[in-house]
C-alpha positions in Angstrom: 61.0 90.2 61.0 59.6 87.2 62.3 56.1 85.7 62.0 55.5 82.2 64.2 52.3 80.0 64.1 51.6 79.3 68.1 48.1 77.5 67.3 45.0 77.4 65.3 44.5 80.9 64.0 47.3 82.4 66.1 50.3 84.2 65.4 53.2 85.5 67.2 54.1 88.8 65.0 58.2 90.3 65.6 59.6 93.3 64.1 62.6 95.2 64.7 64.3 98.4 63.0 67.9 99.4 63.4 68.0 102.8 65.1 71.4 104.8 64.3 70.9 107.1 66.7 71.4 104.3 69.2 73.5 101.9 67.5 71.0 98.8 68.4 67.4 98.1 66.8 63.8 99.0 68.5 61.8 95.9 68.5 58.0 95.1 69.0 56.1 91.7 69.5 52.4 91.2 68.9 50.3 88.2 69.0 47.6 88.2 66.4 44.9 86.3 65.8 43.2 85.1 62.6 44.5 83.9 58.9 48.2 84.4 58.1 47.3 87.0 55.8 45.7 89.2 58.8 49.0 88.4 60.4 51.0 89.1 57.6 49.1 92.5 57.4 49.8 93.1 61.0 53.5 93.1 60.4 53.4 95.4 57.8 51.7 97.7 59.9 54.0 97.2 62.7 57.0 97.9 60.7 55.7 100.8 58.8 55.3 102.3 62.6 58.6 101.8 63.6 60.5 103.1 60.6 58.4 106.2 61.0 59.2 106.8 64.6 63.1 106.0 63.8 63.0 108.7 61.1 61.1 111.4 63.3 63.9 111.1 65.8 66.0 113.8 66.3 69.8 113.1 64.6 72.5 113.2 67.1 75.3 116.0 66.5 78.8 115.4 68.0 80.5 118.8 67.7 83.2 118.0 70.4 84.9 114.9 72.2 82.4 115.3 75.0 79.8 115.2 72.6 80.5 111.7 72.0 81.9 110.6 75.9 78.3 111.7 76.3 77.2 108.7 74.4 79.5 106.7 75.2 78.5 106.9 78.9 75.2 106.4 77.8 76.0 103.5 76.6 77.6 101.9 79.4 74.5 103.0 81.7 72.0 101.2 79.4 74.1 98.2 79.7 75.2 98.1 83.6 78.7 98.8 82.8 79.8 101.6 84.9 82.2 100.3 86.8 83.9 102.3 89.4 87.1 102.5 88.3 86.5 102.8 84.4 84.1 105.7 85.6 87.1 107.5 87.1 89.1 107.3 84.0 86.1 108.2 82.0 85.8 111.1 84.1 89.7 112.1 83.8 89.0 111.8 79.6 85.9 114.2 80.5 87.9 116.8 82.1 91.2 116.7 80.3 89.3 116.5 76.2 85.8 117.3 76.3 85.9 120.5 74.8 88.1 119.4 71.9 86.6 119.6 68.6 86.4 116.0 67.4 88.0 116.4 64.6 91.1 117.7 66.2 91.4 114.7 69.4 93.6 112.4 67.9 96.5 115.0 67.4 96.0 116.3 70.7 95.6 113.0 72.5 98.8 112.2 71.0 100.8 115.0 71.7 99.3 114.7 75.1 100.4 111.3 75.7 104.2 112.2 74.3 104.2 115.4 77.1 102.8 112.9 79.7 105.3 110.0 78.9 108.0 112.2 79.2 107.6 113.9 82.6 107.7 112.4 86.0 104.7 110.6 88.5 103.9 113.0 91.5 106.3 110.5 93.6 109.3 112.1 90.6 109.6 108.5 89.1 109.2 107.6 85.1 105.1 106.7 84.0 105.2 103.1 83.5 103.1 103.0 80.8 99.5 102.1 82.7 98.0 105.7 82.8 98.4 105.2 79.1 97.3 102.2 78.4 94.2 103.2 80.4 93.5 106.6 78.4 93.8 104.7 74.9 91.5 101.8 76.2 89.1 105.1 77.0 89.3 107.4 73.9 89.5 104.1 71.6 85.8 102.5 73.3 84.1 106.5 72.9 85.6 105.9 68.9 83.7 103.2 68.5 80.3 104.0 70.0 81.2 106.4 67.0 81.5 104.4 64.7 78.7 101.7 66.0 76.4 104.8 65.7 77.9 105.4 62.2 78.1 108.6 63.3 82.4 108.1 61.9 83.5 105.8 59.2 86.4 104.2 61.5 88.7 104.6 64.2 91.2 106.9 64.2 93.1 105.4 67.7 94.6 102.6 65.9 97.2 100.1 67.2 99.8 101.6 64.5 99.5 105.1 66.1 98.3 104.6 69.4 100.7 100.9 70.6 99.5 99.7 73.8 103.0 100.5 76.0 104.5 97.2 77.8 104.5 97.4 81.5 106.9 96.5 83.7 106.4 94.7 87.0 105.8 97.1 90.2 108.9 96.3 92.6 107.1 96.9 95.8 106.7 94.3 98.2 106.5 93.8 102.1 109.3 92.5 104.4 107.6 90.6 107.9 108.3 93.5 109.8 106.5 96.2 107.2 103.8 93.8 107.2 103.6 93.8 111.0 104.1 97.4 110.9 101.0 98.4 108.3 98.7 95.8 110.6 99.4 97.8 113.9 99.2 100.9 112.5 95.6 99.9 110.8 94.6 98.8 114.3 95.4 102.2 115.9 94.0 104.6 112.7 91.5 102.7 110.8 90.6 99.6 112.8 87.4 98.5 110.3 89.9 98.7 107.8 92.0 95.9 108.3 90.4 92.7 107.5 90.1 94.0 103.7 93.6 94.5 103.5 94.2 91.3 105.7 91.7 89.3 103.0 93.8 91.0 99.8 97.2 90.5 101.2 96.6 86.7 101.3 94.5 86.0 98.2 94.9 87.9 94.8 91.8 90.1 94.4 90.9 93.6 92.7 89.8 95.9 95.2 86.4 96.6 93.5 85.9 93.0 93.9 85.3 93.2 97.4 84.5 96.7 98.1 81.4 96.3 96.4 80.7 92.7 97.6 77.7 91.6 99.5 77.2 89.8 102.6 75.2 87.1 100.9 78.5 86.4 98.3 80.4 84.7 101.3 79.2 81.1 102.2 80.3 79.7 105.2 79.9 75.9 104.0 82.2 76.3 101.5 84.0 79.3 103.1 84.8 80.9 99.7 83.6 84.6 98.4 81.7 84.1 95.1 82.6 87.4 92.9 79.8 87.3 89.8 81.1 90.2 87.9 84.9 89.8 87.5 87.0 91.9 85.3 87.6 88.6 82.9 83.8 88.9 82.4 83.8 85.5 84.4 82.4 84.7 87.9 84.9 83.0 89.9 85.0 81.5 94.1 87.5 83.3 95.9 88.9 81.0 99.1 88.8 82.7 102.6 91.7 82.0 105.0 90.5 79.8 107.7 91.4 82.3 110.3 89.1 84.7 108.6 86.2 82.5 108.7 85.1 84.0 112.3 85.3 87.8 111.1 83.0 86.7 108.0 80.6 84.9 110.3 80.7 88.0 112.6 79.4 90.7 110.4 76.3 91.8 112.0 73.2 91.0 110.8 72.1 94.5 109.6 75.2 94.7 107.4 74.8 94.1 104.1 78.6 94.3 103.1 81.8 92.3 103.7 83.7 94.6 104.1 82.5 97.8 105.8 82.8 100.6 108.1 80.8 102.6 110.2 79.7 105.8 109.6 77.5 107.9 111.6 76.0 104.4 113.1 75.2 103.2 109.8 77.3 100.5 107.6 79.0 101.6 104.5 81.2 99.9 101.9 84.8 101.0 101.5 84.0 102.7 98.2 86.3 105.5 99.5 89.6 104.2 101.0 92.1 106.1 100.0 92.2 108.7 102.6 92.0 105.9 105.0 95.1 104.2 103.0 97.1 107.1 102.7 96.6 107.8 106.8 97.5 104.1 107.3 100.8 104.5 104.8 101.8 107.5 106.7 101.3 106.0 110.1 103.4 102.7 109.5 106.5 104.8 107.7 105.9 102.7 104.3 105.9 104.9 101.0 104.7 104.7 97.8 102.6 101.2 98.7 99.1 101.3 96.2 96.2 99.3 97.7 96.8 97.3 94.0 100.2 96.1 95.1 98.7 93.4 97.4 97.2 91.8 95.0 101.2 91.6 93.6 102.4 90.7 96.7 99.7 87.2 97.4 100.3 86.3 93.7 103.9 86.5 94.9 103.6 84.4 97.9 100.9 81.7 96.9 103.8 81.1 94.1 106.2 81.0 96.7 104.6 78.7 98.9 104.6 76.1 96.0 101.3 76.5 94.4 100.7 75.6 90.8 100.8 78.5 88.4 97.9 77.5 87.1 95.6 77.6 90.6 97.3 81.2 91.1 96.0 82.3 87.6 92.3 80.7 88.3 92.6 82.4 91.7 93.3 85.7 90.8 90.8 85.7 87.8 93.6 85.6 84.8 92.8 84.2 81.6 96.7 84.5 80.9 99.8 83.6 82.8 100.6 87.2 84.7 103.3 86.1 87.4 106.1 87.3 85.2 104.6 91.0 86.0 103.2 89.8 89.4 105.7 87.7 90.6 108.5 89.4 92.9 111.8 87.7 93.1 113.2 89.1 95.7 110.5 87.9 98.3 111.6 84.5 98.9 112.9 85.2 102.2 110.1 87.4 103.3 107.5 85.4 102.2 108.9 82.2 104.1 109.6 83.8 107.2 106.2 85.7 108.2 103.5 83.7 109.7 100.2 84.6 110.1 98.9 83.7 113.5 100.8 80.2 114.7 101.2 78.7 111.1 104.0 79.1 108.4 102.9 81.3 105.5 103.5 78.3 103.7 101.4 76.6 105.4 98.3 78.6 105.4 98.7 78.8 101.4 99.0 75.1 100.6 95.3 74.5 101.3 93.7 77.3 99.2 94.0 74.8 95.8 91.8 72.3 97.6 89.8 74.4 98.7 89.8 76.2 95.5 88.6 72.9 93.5 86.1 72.1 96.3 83.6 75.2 95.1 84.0 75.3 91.8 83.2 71.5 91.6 79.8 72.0 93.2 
């Protein structure tokens, strides 16, 4: 409660009351005016309203895990943080353990997660440990709207019984010629798909990055995308290639995304790519290639064309040193030997940490 004088005879009047069923308090602000004891009185009376209407709410029941995915999700709404992907593997939790009892989720989860670790990826290789890791992140954030809610004491998907599992650095990387071949045979199958894999095989981005970017992130003075929401929670300047500049500055006017195709004569984001990736894969004879391994492979190059770590890590958006999982050592040759246009890769890297330092100095 809060009561603030903001002139003669006037008072601003704030009260708030802790809802459980929401896990965050309802507040109300008044301005009254008279004595202090009027606005004293007014408080009283606005906090006598709001316990009321807390206690005539109806008590939430969580009888099964999607019981409570229920409110974790409305959670994330009521905070704007439904991200794509985390939405997916929401979704996959939904499917897979909704209609387990609560009480019974953390045995199953675990033997679920034993079975899983111990069978083989759809491409008849070993999980690395990143579907894991992505479930326990899940089930662990829907524990603890549970216990925000008090609706549990604690957390039963602890660190003890539930380790986060090491991963180990994706081996995939692209000679010149696979390179050459993935760009011709994006040009014949997907045309309007090629300057977002063009942009993410030469600077370290997320996909979601920029297939949800807008036309207005890009400026062309400083030729950088400017990314507000990052996964680090930070927003960041991405640098654009300077032989990239004239496909930014060529998106029609009517478009509002970067990166976009065209669908029934109307511009769409590339929120669905993975048919289109999958046809492109197929096309150029390259296997088992995720649209996330680019992101791998211009970590791997920037690093090889003799930028600082530390740019790399500022370019990418890492708030840790990640080129020991990134970082592919048997790329040296590759990644000296393509060119991009009439320059060196080399050559077109160097001037990304100038450029770099250039936007975020403004």
């Amino acid at each position: 409660m809060s009561l603030k004088k903001l002139g003669p005879a006037k008072w601003r009047v704030m009260v708030s009351v802790r809802d459980k069923n929401k896990g965050y308090p309802i507040s109300k602000q008044v301005t009254v005016v008279g004595s202090r004891s009027e606005a004293v009185l007014a408080e009283a009376d606005i906090l006598a309203k709001l316990r009321a209407q807390v206690s005539s709410l109806k008590t939430v029941s969580v009888s099964t895990f999607g019981d409570a995915i229920t409110l974790y999700r409305e959670r994330l709404h009521a905070t704007g943080k439904e991200s794509h992907s985390h939405m997916r593997s929401v979704d996959y939790i939904q499917r897979e353990f909704g209609h387990i009892p609560l009480v019974e989720l953390p045995d199953r989860f675990e033997s679920y997660l034993r079975v899983m670790m111990a069978s083989q990826t759809r491409f008849g290789k070993k999980h690395t440990g990143a579907m894991s890791n992505r479930l326990i992140v899940v089930v662990k954030a829907v524990f603890n709207r549970l216990v925000d809610l008090e609706l549990i004491d604690r957390n039963p998907i602890t660190k003890v019984r539930f380790p986060m599992l090491k991963l180990r650095a994706r081996d995939n990387y692209l000679s010149p010629e696979e390179r050459l071949r993935l760009y011709s045979a994006i040009q014949e199958t997907r045309p309007e798909f090629l300057p977002l894999v063009m942009y993410m095989m030469v600077v370290p981005c997320r996909v979601s990055e920029l297939t949800t970017a807008r036309r207005e992130q890009y400026s062309p003075i400083n030729n950088t995308i400017y990314i507000p929401d990052s996964k680090t929670g930070v927003p960041m300047y991405k640098p654009v290639p300077e032989e990239m500049r004239g496909y930014f500055i060529s998106i029609p006017d009517d478009c509002p995304w970067l990166f976009y195709k065209t669908v029934n004569g109307k511009y769409e984001p590339w929120h669905s790519y993975r048919n289109a990736w999958d046809a492109v894969l197929r096309k150029a004879g390259i296997a088992k290639l995720h649209v996330h391994d680019l992101r791998h492979i211009s970590a791997t190059d920037l690093l090889t064309a003799g930028n600082p770590e530390r740019v790399i890590m500022e370019i990418a958006g890492w708030n840790s040193p990640m080129l020991s999982t990134y970082y592919h050592k048997n790329s040296l040759v590759a990644a000296q030997t393509i060119r991009f246009g009439r320059e060196p890769l080399q050559n077109h890297y160097k001037p990304l940490q100038n450029r770099y330092k250039a936007c975020n100095s403004m």
